[in-house]
N, C-alpha and C positions, 0 to 999 in steps of 0.2 A: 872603846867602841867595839861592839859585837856585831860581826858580820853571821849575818843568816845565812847558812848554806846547807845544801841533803847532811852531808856529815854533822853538822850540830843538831840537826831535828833527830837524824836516825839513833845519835847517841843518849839524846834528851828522852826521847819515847822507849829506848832499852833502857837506862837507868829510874826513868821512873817507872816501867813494867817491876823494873829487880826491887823498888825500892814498893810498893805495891805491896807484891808477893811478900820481903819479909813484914812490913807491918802485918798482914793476914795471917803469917805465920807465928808471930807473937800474941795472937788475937785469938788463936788456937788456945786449947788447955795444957797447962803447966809452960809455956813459954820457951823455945829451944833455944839451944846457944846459937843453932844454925839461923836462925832467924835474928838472933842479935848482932851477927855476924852482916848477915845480909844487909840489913839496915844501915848500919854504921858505914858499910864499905862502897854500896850504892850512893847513901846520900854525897861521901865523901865524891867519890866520882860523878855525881851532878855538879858539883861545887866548884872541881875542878877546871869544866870545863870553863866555867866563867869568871872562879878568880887564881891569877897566877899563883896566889902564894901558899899554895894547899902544898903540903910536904914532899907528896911523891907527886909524879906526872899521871897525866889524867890517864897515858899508856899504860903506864905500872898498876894503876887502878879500874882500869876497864879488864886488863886480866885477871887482877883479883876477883872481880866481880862474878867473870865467867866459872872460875874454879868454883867460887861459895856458889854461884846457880846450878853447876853442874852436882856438886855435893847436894843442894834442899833436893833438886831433883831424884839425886839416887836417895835418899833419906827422906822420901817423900812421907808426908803425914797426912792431916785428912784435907788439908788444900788440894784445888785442882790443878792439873799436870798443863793445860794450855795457857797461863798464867806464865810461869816458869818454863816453858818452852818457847813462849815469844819472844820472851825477855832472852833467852840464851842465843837464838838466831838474831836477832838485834845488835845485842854486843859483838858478836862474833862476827857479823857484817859489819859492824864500825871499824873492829880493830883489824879486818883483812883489808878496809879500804881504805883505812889510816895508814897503815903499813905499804901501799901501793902494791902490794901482791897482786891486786888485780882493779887493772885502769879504766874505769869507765868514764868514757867523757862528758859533761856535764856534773858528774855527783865528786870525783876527786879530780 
């Protein structure tokens, strides 16, 4: 059973923003690895969050995700930059409230 709470929405709407972004980025010409990259590793971290037996933890995988968003973003092509910049504030607010760096009542 899957409990709905802010953390699974915030990480569901940043994984699909990153997972988004690279399909548009393979939809680009000539098809980048960064975008291969992104896809695979976003879809894996949606998957994560709902089924346990995904390899790494959906934490291992919500930083990868940030690294390949932080990279499309520096390697930006002719996709747009607010795509890939909500998605990188998204994850990076799931995995600081995941992490309990910082408590806010109600959402962790």
């Amino acid at each position: 059973m899957i409990t709905l709470s802010w953390l699974l929405i915030i990480a569901l709407v940043g994984g699909a923003l990153a997972l988004v972004d690279g399909i548009r980025r393979l939809r680009g010409k000539g098809g980048s690895v960064v975008g291969v990259i992104e896809v695979i590793v976003a879809a894996l971290f949606v998957l994560s969050l709902f089924l346990p037996g995904i390899p790494f933890g959906s934490l291992v995988l919500g930083i990868a995700t940030l690294v390949v968003l932080v990279v499309a973003l520096i390697t930006r092509g002719r996709t747009g930059l607010a795509l890939t910049i909500s998605a990188i504030v998204l994850v990076a607010l799931w995995l600081v409230l995941v992490n309990r760096w910082l408590v806010i009542p109600g959402i962790n």
